[in-house]
C-alpha beads as a LAMMPS data file, in Angstrom:
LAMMPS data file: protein, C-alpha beads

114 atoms
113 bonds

1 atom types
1 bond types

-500.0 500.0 xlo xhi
-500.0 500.0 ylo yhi
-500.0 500.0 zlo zhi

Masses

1 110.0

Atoms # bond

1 1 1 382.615 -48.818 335.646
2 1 1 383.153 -48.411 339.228
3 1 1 383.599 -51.786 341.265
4 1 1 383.365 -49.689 344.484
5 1 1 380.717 -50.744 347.488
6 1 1 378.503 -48.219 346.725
7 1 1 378.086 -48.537 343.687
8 1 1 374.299 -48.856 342.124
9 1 1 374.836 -52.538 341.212
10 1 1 375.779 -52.783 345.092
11 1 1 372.321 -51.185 345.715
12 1 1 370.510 -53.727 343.243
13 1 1 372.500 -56.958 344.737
14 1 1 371.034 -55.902 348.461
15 1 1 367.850 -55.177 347.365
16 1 1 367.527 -58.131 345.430
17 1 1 369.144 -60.537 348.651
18 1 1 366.972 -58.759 350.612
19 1 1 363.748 -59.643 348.086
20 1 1 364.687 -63.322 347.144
21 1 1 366.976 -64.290 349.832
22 1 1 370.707 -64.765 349.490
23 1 1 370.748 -68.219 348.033
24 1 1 368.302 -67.388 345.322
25 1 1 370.096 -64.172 344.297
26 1 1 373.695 -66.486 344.285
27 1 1 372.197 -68.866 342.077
28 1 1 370.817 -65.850 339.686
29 1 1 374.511 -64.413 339.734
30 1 1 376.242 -68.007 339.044
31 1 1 378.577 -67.402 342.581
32 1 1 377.724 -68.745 345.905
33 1 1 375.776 -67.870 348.672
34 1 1 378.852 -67.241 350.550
35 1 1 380.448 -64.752 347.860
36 1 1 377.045 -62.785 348.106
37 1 1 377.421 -62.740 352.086
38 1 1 381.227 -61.480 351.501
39 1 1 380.512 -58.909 349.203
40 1 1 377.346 -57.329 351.007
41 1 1 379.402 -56.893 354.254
42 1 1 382.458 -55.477 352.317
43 1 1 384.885 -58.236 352.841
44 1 1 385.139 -60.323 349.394
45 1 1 388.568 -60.493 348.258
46 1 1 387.721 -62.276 345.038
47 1 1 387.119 -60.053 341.516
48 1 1 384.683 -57.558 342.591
49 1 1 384.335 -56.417 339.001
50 1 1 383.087 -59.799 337.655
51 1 1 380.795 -60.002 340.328
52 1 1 380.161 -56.121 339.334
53 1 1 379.312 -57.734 336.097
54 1 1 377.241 -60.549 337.072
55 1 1 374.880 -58.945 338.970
56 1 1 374.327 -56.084 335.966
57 1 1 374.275 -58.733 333.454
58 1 1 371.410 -60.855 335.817
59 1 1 369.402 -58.231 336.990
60 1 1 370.198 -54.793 335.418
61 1 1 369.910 -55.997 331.751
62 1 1 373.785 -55.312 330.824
63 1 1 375.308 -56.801 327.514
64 1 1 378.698 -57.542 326.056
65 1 1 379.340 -58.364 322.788
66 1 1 380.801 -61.649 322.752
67 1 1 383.013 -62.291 320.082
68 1 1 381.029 -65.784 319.694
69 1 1 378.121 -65.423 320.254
70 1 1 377.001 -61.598 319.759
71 1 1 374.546 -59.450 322.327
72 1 1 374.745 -61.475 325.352
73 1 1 373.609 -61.112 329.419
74 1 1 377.037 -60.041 330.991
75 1 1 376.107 -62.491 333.714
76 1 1 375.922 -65.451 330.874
77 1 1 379.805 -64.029 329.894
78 1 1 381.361 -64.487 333.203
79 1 1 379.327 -68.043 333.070
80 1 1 381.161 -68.950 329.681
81 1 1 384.362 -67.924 330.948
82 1 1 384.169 -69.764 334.331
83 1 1 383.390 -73.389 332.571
84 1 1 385.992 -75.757 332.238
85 1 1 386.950 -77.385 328.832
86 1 1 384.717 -79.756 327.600
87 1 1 384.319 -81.189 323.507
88 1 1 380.405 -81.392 324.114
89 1 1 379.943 -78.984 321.439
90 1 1 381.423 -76.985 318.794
91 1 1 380.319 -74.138 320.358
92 1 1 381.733 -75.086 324.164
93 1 1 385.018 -75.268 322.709
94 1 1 385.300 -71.960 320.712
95 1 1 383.658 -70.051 323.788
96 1 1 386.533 -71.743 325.995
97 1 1 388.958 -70.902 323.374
98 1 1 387.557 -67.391 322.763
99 1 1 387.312 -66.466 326.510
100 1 1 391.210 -67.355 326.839
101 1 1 392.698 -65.766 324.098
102 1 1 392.173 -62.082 324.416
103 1 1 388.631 -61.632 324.421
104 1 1 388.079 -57.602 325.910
105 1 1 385.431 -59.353 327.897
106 1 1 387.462 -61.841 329.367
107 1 1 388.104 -61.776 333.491
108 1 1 390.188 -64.342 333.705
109 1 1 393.794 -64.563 335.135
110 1 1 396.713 -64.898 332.880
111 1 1 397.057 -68.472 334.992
112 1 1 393.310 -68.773 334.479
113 1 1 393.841 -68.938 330.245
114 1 1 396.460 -71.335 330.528

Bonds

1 1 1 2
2 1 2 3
3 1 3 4
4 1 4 5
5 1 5 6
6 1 6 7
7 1 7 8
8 1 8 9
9 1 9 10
10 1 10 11
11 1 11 12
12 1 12 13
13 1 13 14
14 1 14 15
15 1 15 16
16 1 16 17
17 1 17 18
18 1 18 19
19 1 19 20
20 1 20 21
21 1 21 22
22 1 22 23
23 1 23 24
24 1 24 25
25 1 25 26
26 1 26 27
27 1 27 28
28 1 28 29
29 1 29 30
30 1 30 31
31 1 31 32
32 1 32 33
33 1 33 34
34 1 34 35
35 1 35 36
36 1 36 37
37 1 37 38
38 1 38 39
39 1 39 40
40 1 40 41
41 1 41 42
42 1 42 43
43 1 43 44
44 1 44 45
45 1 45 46
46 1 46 47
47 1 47 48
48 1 48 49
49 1 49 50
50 1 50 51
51 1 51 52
52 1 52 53
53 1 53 54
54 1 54 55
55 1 55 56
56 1 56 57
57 1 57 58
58 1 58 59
59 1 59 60
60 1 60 61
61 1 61 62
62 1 62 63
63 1 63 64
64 1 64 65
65 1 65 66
66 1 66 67
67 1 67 68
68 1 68 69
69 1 69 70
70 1 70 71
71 1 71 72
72 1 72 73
73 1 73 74
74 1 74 75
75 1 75 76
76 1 76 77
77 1 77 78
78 1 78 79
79 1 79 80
80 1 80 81
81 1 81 82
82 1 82 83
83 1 83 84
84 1 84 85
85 1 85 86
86 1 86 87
87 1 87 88
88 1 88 89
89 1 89 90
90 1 90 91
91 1 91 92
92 1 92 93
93 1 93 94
94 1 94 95
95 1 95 96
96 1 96 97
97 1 97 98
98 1 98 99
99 1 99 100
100 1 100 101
101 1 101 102
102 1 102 103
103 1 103 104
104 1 104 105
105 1 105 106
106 1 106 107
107 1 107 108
108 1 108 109
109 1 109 110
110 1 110 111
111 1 111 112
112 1 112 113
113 1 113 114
């Protein structure tokens, strides 16, 4: 998978910022506004990959297979793994759990599963 800026993910997030506005197409992605701005002009210095993964997941129909929950949106993964703890649910707490403890689709930080 290549992260690069031209990439054809890098094609869809334009055309799609371009179509719905920036805003809109953050919200779709789950980043900000300002992290869509960043990466369009080349200067994000975040995880280009997750975003990469976000914007196949939300509007190129990619899938992972979560460990927890099967065939899922890639998108909805880096979602999952960007929530904070919370005992809400039985579910909530094995995604956090599962997202932090080796999962292959897992983006986070070594300081991020701690």
């Amino acid at each position: 998978m290549n992260a690069g800026i031209g990439g054809e993910w890098m094609k869809v997030l334009k055309r799609e910022a371009d179509r719905s506005g920036r805003a809109r197409t953050a919200d779709k992605i789950g980043y900000s506004e300002s992290v869509v701005s960043a990466v369009l002009v080349g200067s994000y210095n975040g995880d280009l990959t997750a975003v990469q993964k976000a914007v196949e997941g939300a509007f190129m129909g990619r899938t992972v297979d979560c460990p927890e929950l099967g065939e899922l949106a890639a998108n909805r993964c880096i979602e999952h793994q960007r929530r904070p703890f919370a005992a809400t649910s039985e579910i909530r707490v094995r995604l956090f759990k599962a997202c932090r403890s080796g999962c292959p689709n897992s983006r986070l930080t070594r300081e991020e599963r701690l």
